[in-house]
N, C-alpha and C positions, 0 to 999 in steps of 0.2 A: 679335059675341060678347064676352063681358066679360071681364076679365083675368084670370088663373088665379092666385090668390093665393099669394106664397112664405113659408116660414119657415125662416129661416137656423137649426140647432141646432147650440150651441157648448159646452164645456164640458171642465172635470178629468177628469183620469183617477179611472174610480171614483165621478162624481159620480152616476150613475143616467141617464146619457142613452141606453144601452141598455135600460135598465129601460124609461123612458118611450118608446122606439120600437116595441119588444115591443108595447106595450100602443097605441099606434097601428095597429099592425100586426094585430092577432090580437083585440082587443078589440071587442064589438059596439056603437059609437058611434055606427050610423049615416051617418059620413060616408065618401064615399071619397076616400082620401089617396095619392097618389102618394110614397112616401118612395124618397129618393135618396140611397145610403149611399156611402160613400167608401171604396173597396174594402178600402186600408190599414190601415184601425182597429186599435188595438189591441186592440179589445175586439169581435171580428166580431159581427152578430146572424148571419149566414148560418147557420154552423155551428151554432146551436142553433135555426136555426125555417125554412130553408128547408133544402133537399137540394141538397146543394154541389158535387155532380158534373156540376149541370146547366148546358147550355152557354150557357142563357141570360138573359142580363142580368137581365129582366124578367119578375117571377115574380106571378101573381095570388096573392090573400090569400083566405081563404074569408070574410072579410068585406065584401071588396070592394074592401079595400087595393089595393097597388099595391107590391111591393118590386125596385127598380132598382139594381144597385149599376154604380158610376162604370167601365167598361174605359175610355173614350176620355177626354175632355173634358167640361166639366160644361157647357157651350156644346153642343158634340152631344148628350147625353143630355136637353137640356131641349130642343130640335130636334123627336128623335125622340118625346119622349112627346108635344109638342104635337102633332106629324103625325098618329100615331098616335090620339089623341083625335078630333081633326078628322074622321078618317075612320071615325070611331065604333069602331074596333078596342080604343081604352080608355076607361072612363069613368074621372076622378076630380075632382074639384071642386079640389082644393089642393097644395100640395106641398111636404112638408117636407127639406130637405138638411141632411144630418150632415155637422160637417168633422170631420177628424181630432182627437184630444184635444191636440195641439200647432199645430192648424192656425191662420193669422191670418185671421178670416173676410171683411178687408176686399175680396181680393179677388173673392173668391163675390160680395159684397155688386155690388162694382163693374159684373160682368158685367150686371146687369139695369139699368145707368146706361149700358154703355159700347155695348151690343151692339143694335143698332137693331131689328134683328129678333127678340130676345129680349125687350127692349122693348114691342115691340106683340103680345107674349101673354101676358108674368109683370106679376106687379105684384110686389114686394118687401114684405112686411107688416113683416116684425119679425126682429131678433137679438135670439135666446132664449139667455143664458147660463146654466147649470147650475155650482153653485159646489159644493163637498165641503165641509162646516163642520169638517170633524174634520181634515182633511189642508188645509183652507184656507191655515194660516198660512206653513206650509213651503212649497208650492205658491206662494202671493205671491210671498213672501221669495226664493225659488229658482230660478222659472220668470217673464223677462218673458213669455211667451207667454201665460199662464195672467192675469198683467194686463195684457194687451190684450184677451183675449179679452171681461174685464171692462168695459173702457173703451168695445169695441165695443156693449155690451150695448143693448137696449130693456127690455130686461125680463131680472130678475136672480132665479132661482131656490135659494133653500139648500136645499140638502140633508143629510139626518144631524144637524139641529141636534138632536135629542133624546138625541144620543151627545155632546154636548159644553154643560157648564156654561152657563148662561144669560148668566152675562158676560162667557164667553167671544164667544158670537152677537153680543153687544152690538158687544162689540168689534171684531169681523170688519163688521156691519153699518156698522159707523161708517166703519172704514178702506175699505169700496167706495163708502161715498158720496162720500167724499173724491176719489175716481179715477172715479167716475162718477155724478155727482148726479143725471143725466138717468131712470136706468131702475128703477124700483120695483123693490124686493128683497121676496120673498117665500119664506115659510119652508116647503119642501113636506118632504112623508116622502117616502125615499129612491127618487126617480123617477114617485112616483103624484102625479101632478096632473090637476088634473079639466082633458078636451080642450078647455074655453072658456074654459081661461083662456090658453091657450097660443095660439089663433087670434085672427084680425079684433085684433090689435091696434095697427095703424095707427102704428106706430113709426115708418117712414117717411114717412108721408103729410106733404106740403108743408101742414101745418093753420095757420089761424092761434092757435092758443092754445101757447104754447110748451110741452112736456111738460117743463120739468127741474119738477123738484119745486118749486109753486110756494112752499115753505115755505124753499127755500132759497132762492130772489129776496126774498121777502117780509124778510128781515133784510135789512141791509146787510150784507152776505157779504166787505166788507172794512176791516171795524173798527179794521186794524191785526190783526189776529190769524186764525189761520184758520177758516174757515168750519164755527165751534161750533154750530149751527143746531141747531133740534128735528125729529127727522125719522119723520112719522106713518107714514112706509109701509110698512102690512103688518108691524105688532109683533105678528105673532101669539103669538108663543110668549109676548108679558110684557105686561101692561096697558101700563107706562109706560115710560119708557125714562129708567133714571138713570144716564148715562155720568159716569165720575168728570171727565171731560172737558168735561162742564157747567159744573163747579162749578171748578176748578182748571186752570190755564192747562197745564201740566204734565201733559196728559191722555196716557195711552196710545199714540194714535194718532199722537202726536208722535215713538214709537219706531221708528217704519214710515215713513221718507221715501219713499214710494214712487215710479218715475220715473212713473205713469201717476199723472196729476191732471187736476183740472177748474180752468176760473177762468171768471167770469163780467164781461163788458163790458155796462154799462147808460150813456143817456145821453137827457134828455132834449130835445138837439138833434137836427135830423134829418141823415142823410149826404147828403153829395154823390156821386150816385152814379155818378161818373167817377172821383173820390178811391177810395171804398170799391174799386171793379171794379180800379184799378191795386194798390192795396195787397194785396188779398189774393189777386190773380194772384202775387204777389210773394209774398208767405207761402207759399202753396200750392207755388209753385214751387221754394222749398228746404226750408221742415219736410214738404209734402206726406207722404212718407214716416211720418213722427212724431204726424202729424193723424190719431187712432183717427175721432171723428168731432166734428163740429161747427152748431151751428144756432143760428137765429135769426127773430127777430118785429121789421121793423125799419121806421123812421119815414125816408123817406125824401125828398127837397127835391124837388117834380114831379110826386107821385102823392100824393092824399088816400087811397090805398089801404095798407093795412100792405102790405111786401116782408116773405115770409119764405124762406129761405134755409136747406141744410144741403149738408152734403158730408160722405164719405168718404174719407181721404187726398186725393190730387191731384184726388178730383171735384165740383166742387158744382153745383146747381143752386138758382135761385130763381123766386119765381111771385108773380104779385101777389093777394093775400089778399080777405077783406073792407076796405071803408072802414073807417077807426076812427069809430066813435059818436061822437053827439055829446057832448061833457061828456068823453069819455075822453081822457086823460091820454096823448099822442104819447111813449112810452117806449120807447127798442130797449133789444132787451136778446138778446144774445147767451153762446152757451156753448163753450168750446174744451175736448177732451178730448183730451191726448195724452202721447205722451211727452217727459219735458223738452223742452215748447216753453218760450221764453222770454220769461215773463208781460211783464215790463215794453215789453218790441217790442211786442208784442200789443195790449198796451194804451194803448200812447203813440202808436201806427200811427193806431189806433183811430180816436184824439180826435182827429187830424190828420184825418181822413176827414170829421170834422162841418164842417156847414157855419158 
């Protein structure tokens, strides 16, 4: 049997991630979706679309949904709905989990890495983050939870940009690239996103083609200055994008130090990969914690195969890829998202690791 696809949903208070469960939930999609709410929410969907007296977890949808909310462990709850499939008591093809609007989703994340037997039924697809553009900046500014959640991101949702000035988005855009260059930002109305875009997005998947934006590798992303890049993704609300931070060093974004950042390690030597394996046990072993996430496409001394590589705080794993082509260019290139890690360790570790 094939692996029952997960999607982690993350997100502000207020940003529409109710909205968008609703409408999993009760909407005629076609698909059937297992969603897995987190009892605590501050924003219950229970009390407005199921009947709350009832004593049981798992409520069917008249469209074929599936709504679970969390009593035990989210390790038991994904348990029971697999058994319960297996033995045909429930259909549903996928499974979305809500964390709380302050929750870190690394752990959730983890369970489908750490748990062997959860393992061999989920597959982990994607962290969907849900951003509020109208309460964004306070929320940053305010709440580290609210940037991590970002940092953990595959995919980065706005919400309400039509409630707030276009250079204001701009500048909210800019500042999440900053802190996670990895996961496309797109601009939805408040919680309606069409269902295909929020599945099958392979966020996890060990691929060899690295997802950070390849527009941000494509510059040298360390000029001396930080990473002023062009960044095409999903400008829907503006043809262009003319951040004053193009043109003057002195950009906006420079107001906002935020502790959740990206930096990217490229090298066109290949690792040793006993040097690499001891270094970033060692990294991992004291920022672990601080490592939102991390991955990499990488050239390795012993295999004509790319190694590519991600992890989640303390977890990584790695798989060997395709062969690099012929004529292609042996480049690693790696991306670190977290909170104050410290770039120069990181990067001088790095170089140490090359052969």
């Amino acid at each position: 049997m094939s692996l029952i696809p997960v999607t982690i949903l993350t997100g502000f208070l207020g940003s529409g991630k109710t909205t968008l469960l609703k409408r999993i939930l009760t909407e005629a999609h076609g698909q059937k979706i297992a969603v897995i709410e987190n009892e605590f929410g501050e924003e219950n969907i229970d009390n407005e679309i199921l009947v709350n007296d009832t004593e049981e977890t798992i409520i069917q949808m008249s469209n074929g949904c599936i709504c679970c909310s969390i009593r035990e462990d989210l390790r038991e709850t994904l348990q029971v709905l697999a058994a319960k499939r297996r033995k045909g008591e429930l259909a549903f093809e996928r499974v979305v989990i809500e964390t709380t609007g302050l929750a870190d989703p690394g752990p959730v994340a983890q369970t489908f890495f750490m748990d062997e037997e959860i393992a061999e039924q989920y597959l982990l697809d994607s962290i969907l983050t849900l951003v509020d553009a109208k309460h964004a900046t306070t929320q940053l500014n305010d709440r580290q939870e609210a940037r991590r959640q970002v940092g953990f991101a595959d995919q980065i949702f706005i919400s309400k940009t039509d409630l707030v000035a276009k250079d204001e988005v701009d500048a909210l855009m800019h500042r999440l690239t900053h802190m996670n260059p990895r996961a496309p930002q797109k601009a939805v109305h408040f919680g309606s996103v069409a269902i295909k875009d929020v599945f099958d997005l392979r966020g996890f998947n060990l691929n060899a083609k690295l997802d950070i934006d390849p527009d941000f590798l494509k510059e040298d992303a360390h000029a001396g200055h930080d990473h002023d890049h062009k960044h095409d993704h999903d400008h829907e609300h503006g043809e262009h994008c003319d951040h004053p931070s193009h043109a003057a060093e002195t950009g906006h974004h420079h107001a906002h130090d935020d502790d959740v950042k990206s930096f990217v390690f490229r090298s066109d030597k290949p690792f040793s990969p006993a040097k690499l394996e001891d270094f970033l046990g060692a990294v991992v072993n004291i920022y672990g914690p601080r490592m939102l996430r991390y991955k990499g496409v990488l050239s390795m001394e012993g295999t004509e195969r790319k190694v590519i590589f991600q992890g989640v705080h303390q977890l990584m794993g790695s798989d060997l890829g395709p062969a690099w082509a012929a004529g292609e260019k042996k480049t690693s290139k790696m991306v670190f998202i977290g909170i104050d890690l410290p770039k120069d360790i990181f990067m001088q570790g790095l170089e140490q690791c090359l052969v």
